[in-house]
MOPAC internal coordinates of N, CA, C and O (Angstrom, degrees):
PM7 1SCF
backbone

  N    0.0000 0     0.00 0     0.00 0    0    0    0
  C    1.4414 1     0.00 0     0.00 0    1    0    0
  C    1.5295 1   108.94 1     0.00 0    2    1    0
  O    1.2310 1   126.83 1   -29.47 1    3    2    1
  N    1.3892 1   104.46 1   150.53 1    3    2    1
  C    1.9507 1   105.24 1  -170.41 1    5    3    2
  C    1.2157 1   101.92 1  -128.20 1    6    5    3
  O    1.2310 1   125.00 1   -31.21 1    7    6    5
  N    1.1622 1   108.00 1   148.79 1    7    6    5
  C    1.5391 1   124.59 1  -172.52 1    9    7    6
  C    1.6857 1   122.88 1  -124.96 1   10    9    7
  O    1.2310 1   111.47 1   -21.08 1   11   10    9
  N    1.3780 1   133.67 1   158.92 1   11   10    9
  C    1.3562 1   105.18 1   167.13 1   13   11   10
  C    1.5135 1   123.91 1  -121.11 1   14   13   11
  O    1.2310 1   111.06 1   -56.58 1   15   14   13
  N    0.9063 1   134.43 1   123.42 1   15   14   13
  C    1.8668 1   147.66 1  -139.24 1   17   15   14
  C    2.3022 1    88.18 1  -109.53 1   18   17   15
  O    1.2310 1   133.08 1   -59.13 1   19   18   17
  N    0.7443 1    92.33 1   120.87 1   19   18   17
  C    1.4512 1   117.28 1   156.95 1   21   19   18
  C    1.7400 1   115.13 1  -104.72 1   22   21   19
  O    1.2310 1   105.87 1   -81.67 1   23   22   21
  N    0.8957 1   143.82 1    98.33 1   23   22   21
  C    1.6816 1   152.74 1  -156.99 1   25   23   22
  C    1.5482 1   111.54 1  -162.55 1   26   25   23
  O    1.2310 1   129.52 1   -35.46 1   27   26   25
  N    1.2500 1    99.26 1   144.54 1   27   26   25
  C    1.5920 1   117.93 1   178.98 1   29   27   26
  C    1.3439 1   117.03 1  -126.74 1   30   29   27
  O    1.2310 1   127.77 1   -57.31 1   31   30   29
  N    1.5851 1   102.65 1   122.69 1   31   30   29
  C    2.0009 1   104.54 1  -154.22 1   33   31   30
  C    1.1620 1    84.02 1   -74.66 1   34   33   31
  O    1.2310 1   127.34 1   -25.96 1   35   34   33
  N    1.2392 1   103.47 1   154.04 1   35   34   33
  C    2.0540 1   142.50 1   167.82 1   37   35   34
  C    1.5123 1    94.58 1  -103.77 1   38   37   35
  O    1.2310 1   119.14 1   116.57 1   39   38   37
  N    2.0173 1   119.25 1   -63.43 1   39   38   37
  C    1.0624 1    89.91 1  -156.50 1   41   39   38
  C    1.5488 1    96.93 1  -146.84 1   42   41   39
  O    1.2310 1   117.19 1   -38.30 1   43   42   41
  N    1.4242 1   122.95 1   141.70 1   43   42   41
  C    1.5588 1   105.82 1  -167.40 1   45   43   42
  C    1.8376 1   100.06 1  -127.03 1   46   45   43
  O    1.2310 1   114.01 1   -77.64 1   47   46   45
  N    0.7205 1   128.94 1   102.36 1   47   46   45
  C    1.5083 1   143.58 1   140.15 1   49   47   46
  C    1.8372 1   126.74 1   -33.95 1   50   49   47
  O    1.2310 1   127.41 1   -74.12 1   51   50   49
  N    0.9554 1   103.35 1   105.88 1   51   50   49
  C    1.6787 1   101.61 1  -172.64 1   53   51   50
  C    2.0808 1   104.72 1   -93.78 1   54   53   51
  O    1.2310 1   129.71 1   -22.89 1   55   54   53
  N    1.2742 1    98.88 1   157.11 1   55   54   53
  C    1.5825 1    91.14 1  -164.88 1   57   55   54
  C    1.6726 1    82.72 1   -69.15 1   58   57   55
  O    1.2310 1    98.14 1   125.25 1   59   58   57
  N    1.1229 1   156.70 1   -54.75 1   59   58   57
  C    1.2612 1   129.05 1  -160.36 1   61   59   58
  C    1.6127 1   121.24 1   -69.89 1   62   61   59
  O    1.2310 1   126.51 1  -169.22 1   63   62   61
  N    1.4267 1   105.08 1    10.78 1   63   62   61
  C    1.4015 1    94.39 1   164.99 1   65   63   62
  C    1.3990 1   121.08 1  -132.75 1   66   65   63
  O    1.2310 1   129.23 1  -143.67 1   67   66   65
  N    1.7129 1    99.82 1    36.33 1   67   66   65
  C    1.4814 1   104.88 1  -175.77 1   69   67   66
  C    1.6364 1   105.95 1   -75.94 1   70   69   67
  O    1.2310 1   123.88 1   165.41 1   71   70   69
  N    1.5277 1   110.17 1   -14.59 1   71   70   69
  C    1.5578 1    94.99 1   174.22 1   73   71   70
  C    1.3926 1   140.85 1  -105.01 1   74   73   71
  O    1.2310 1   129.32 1  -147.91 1   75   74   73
  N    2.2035 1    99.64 1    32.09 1   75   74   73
  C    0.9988 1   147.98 1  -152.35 1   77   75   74
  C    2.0273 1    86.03 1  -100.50 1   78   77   75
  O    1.2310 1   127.79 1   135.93 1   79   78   77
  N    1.5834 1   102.60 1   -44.07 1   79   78   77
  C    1.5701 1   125.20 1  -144.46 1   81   79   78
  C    1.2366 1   108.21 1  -103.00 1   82   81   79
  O    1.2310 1   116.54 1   -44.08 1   83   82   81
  N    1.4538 1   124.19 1   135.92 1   83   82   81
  C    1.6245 1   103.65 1   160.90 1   85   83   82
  C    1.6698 1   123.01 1   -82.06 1   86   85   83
  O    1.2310 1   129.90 1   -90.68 1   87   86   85
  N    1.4026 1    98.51 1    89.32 1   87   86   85
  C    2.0088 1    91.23 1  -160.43 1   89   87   86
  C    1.3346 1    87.34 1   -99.64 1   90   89   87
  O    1.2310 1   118.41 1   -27.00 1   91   90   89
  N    1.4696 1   120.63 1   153.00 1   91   90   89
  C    1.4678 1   137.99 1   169.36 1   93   91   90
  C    1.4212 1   109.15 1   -44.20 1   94   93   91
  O    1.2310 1   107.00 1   -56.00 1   95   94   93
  N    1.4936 1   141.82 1   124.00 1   95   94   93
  C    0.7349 1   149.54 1   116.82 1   97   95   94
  C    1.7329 1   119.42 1    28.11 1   98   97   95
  O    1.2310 1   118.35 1   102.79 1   99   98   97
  N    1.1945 1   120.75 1   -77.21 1   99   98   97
  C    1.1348 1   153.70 1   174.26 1  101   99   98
  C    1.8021 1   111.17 1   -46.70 1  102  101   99
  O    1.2310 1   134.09 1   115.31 1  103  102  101
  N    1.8386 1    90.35 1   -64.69 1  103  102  101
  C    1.8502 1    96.20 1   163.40 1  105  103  102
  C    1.1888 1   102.16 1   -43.23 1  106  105  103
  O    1.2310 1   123.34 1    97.64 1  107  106  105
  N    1.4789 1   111.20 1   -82.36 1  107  106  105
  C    1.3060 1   106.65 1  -149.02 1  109  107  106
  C    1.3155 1   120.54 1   -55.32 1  110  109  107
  O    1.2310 1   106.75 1   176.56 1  111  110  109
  N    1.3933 1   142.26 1    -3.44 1  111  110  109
  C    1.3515 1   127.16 1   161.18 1  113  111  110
  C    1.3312 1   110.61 1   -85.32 1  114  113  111
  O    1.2310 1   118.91 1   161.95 1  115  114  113
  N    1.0985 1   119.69 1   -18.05 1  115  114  113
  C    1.3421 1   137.58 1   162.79 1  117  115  114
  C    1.3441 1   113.19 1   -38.27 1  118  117  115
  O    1.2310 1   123.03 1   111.56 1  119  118  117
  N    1.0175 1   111.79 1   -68.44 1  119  118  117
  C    1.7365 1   151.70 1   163.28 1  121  119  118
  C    1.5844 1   103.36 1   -17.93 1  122  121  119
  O    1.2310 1   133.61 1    91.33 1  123  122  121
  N    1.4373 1    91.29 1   -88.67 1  123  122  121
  C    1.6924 1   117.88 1   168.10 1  125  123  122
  C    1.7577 1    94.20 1    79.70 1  126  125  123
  O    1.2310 1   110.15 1    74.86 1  127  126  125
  N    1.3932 1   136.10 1  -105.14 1  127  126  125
  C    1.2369 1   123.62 1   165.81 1  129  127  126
  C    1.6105 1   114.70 1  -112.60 1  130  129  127
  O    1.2310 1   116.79 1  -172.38 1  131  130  129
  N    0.9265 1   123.71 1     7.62 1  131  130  129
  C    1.5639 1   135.41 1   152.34 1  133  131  130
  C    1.6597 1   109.79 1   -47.53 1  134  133  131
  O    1.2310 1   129.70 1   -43.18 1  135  134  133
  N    1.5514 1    98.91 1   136.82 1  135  134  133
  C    1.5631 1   129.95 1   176.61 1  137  135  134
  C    1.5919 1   106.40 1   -64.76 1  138  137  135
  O    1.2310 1   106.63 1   -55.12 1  139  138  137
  N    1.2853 1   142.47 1   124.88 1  139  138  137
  C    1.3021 1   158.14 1   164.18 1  141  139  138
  C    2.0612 1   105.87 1   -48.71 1  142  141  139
  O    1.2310 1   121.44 1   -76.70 1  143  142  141
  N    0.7852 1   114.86 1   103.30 1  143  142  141
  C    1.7692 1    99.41 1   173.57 1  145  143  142
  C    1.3055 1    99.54 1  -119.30 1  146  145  143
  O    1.2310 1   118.33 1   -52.33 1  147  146  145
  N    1.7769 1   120.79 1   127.67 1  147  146  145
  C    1.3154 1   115.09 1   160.85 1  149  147  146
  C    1.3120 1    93.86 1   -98.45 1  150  149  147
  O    1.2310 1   119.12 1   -50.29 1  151  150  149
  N    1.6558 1   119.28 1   129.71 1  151  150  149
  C    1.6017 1   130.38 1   160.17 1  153  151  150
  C    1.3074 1   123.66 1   -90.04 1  154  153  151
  O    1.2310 1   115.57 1   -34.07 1  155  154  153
  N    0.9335 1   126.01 1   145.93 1  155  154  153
  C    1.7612 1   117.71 1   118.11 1  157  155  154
  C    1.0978 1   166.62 1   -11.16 1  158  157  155
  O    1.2310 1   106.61 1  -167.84 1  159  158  157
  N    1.0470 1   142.51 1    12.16 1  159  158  157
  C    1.5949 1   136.46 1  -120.27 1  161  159  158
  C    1.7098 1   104.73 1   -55.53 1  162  161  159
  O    1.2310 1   123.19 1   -46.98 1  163  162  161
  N    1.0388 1   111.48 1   133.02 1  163  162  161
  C    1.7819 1   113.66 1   175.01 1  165  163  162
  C    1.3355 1   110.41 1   117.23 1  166  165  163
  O    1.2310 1   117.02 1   160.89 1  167  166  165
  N    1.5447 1   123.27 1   -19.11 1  167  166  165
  C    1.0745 1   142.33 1  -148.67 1  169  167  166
  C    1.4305 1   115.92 1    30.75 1  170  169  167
  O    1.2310 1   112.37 1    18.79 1  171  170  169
  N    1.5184 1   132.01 1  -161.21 1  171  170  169
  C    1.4982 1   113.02 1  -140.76 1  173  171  170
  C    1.3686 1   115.98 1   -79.57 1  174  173  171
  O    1.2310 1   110.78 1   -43.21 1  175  174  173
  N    1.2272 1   134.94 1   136.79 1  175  174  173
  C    1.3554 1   151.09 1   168.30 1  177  175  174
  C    1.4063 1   124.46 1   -49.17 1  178  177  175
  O    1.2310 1   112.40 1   -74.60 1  179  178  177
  N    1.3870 1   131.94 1   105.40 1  179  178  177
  C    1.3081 1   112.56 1   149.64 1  181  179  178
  C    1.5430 1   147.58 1   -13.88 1  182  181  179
  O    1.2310 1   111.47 1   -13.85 1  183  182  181
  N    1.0044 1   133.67 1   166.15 1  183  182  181
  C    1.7546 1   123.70 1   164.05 1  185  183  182
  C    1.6666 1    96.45 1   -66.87 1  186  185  183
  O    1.2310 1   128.88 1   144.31 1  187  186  185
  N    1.5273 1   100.49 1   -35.69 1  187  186  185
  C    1.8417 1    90.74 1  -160.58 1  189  187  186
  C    1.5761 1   100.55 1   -79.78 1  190  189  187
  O    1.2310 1   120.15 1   166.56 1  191  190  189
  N    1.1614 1   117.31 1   -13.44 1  191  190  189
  C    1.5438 1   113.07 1  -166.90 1  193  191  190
  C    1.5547 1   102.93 1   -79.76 1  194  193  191
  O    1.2310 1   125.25 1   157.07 1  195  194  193
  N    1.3455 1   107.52 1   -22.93 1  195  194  193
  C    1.5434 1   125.14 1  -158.48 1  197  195  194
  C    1.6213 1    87.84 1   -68.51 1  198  197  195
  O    1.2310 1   135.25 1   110.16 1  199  198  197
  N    1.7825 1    88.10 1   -69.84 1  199  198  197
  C    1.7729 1    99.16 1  -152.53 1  201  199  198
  C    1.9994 1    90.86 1   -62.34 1  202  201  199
  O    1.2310 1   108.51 1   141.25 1  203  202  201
  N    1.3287 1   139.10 1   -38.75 1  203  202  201
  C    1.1683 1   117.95 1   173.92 1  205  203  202
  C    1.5095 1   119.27 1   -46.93 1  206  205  203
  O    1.2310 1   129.18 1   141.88 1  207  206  205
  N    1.3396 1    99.91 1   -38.12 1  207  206  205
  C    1.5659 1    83.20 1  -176.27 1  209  207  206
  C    1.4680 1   128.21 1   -82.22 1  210  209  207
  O    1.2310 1   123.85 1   171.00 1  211  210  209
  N    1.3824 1   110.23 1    -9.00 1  211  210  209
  C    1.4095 1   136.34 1   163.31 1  213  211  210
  C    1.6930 1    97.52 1   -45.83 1  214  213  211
  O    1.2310 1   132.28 1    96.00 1  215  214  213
  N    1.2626 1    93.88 1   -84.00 1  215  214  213
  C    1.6522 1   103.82 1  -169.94 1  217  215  214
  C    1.2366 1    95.71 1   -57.17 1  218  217  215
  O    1.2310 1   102.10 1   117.66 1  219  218  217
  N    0.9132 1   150.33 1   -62.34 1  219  218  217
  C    1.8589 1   130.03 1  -151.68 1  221  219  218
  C    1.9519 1    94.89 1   -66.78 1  222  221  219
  O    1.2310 1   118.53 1   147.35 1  223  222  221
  N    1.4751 1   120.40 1   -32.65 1  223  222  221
  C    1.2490 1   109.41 1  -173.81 1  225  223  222
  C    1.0612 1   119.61 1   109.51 1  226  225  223
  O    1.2310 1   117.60 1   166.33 1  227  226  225
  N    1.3644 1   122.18 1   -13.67 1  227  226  225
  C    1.4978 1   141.90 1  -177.52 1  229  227  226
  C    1.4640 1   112.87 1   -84.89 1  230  229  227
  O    1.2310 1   126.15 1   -79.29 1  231  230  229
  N    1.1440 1   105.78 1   100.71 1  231  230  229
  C    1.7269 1    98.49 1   175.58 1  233  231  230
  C    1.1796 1   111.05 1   -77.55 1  234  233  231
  O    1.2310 1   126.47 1    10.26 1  235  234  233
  N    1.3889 1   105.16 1  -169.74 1  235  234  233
  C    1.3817 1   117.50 1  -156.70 1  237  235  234
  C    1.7076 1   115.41 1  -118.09 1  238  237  235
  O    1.2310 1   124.41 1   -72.65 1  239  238  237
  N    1.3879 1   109.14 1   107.35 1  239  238  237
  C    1.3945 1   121.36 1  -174.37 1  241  239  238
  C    1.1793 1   145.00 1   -28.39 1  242  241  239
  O    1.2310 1   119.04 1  -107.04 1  243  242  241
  N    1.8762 1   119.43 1    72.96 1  243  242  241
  C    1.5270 1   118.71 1  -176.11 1  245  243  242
  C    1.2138 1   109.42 1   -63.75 1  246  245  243
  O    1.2310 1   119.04 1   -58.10 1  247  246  245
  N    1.5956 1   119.43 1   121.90 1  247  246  245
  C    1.6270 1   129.76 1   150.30 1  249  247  246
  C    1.8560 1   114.55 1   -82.63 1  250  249  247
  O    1.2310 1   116.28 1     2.04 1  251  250  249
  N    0.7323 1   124.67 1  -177.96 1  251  250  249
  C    1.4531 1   162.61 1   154.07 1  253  251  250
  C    1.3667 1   126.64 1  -122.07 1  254  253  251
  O    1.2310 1   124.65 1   -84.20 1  255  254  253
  N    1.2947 1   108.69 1    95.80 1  255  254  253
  C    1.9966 1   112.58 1   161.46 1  257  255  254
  C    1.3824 1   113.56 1   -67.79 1  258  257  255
  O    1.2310 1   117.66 1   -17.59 1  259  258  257
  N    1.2154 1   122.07 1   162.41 1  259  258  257
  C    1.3541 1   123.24 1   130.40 1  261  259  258
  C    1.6539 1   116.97 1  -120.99 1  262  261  259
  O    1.2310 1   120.92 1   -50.30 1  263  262  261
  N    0.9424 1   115.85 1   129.70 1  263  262  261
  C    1.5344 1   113.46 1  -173.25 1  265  263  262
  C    1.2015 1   136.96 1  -159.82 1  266  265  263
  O    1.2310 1   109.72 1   -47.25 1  267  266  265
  N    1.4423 1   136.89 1   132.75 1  267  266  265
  C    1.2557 1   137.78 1  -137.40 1  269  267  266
  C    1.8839 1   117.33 1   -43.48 1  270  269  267
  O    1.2310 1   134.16 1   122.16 1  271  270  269
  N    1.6866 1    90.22 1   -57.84 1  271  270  269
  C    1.7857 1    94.83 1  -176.40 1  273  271  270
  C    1.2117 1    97.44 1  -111.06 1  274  273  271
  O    1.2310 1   128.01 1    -7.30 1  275  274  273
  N    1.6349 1   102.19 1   172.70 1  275  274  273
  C    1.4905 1   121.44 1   174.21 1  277  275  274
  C    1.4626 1   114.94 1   -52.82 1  278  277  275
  O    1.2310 1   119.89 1   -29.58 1  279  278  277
  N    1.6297 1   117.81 1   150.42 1  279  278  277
  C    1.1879 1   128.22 1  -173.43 1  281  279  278
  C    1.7390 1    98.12 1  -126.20 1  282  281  279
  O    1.2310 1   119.97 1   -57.08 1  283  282  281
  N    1.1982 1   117.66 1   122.92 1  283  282  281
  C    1.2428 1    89.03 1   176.65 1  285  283  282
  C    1.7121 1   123.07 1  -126.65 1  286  285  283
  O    1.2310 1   126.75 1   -31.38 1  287  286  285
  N    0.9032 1   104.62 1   148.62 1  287  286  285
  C    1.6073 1   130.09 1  -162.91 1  289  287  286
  C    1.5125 1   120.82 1   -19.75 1  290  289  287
  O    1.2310 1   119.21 1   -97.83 1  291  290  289
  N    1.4243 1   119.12 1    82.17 1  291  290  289
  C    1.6517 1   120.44 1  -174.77 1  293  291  290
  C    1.3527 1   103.51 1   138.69 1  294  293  291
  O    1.2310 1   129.25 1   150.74 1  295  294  293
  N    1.5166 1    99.78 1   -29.26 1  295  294  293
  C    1.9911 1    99.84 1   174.03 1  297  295  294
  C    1.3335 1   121.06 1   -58.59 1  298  297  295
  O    1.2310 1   115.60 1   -35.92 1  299  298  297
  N    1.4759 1   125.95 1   144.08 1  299  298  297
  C    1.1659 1   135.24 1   167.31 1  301  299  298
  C    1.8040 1   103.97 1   -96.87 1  302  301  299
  O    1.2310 1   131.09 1   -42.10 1  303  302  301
  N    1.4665 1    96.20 1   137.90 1  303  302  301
  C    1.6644 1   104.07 1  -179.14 1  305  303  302
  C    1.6847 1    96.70 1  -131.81 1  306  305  303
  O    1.2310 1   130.41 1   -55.45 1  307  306  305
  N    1.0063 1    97.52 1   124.55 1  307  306  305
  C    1.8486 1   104.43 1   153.18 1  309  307  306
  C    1.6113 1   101.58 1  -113.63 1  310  309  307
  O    1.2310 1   130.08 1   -46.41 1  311  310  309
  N    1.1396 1    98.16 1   133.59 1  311  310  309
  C    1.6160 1   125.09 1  -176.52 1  313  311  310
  C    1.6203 1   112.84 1  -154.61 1  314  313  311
  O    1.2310 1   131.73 1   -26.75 1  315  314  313
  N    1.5739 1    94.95 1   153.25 1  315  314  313
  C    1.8816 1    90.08 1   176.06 1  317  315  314
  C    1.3894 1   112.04 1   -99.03 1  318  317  315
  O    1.2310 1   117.57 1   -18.82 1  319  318  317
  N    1.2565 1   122.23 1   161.18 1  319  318  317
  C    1.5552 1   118.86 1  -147.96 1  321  319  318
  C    1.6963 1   102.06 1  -154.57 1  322  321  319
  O    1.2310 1   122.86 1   -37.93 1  323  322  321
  N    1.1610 1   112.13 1   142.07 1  323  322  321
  C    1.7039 1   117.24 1   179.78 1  325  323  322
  C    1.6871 1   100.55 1  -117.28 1  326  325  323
  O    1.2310 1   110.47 1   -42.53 1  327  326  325
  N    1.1447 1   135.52 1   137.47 1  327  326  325
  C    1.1561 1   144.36 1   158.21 1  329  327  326
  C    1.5592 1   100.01 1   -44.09 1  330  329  327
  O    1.2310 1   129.90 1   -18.26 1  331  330  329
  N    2.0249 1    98.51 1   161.74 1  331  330  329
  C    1.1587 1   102.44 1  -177.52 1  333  331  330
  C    1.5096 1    92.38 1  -133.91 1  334  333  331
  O    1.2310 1   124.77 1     1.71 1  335  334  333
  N    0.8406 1   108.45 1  -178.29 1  335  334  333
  C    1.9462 1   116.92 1   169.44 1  337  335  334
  C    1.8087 1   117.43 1   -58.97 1  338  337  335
  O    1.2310 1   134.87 1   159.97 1  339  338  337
  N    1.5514 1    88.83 1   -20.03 1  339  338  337
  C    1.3712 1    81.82 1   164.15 1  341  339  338
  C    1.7095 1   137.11 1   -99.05 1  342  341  339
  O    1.2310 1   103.08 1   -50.92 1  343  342  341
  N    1.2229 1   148.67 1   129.08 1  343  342  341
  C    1.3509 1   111.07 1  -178.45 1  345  343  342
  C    1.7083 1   120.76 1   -81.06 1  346  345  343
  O    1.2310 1   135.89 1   -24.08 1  347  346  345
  N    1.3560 1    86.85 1   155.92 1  347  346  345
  C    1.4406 1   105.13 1  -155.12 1  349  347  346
  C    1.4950 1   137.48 1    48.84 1  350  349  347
  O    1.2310 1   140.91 1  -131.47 1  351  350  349
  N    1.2991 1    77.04 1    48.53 1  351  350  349
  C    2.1213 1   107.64 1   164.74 1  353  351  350
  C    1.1389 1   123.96 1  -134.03 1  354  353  351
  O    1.2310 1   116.53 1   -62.70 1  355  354  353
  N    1.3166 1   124.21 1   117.30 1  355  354  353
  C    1.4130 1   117.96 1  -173.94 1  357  355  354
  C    1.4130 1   112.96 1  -135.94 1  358  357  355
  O    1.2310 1   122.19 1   -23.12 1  359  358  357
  N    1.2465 1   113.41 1   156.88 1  359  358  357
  C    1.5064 1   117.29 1  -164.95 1  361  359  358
  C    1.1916 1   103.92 1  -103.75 1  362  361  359
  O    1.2310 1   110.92 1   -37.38 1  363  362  361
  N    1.7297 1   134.69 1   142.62 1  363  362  361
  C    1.3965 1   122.51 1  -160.70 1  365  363  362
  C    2.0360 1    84.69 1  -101.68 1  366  365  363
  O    1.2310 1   130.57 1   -36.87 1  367  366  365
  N    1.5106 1    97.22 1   143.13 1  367  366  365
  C    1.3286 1   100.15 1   159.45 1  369  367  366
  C    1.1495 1   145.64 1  -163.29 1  370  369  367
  O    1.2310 1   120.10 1   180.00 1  371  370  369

């Protein structure tokens, strides 16, 4: 089943420097030659979105991509995405 992810990378990992990283085991075959993206979900937040979510208590939704090319750091991506075996990893496709 596919979904669609609105997210803004924090942090992107390239497969040649997964042995740069301590990435799970598991990711990284996961991975295979796919780019590492830690997101956002929502992509980037306001001050007010911030401090709301402060006060309600609800943080703010880290995903995991995996995805063909580089993403780079501050970009917002909406893409459609299938779960993976892991939660909150998804493969863009």
């Amino acid at each position: 089943m596919t979904e669609r992810i609105e997210a803004e990378a924090i942090h992107s990992v390239a497969p040649e420097e997964f042995g740069e990283h301590d990435l799970d085991p598991e990711l990284e075959s996961l991975a295979g030659e796919r780019h590492v993206v830690v997101c956002r979900r929502g992509g980037h937040p306001s001050i007010f979105e911030l401090a709301w979510a402060m006060l309600r208590r609800k943080p703010i939704e880290p995903v995991t991509l995996l995805v063909e090319e580089r993403v780079p750091e501050g970009e917002t991506v909406d893409v459609t995405v299938e779960e993976t075996s892991i939660a909150g990893v998804y493969r863009v496709v």
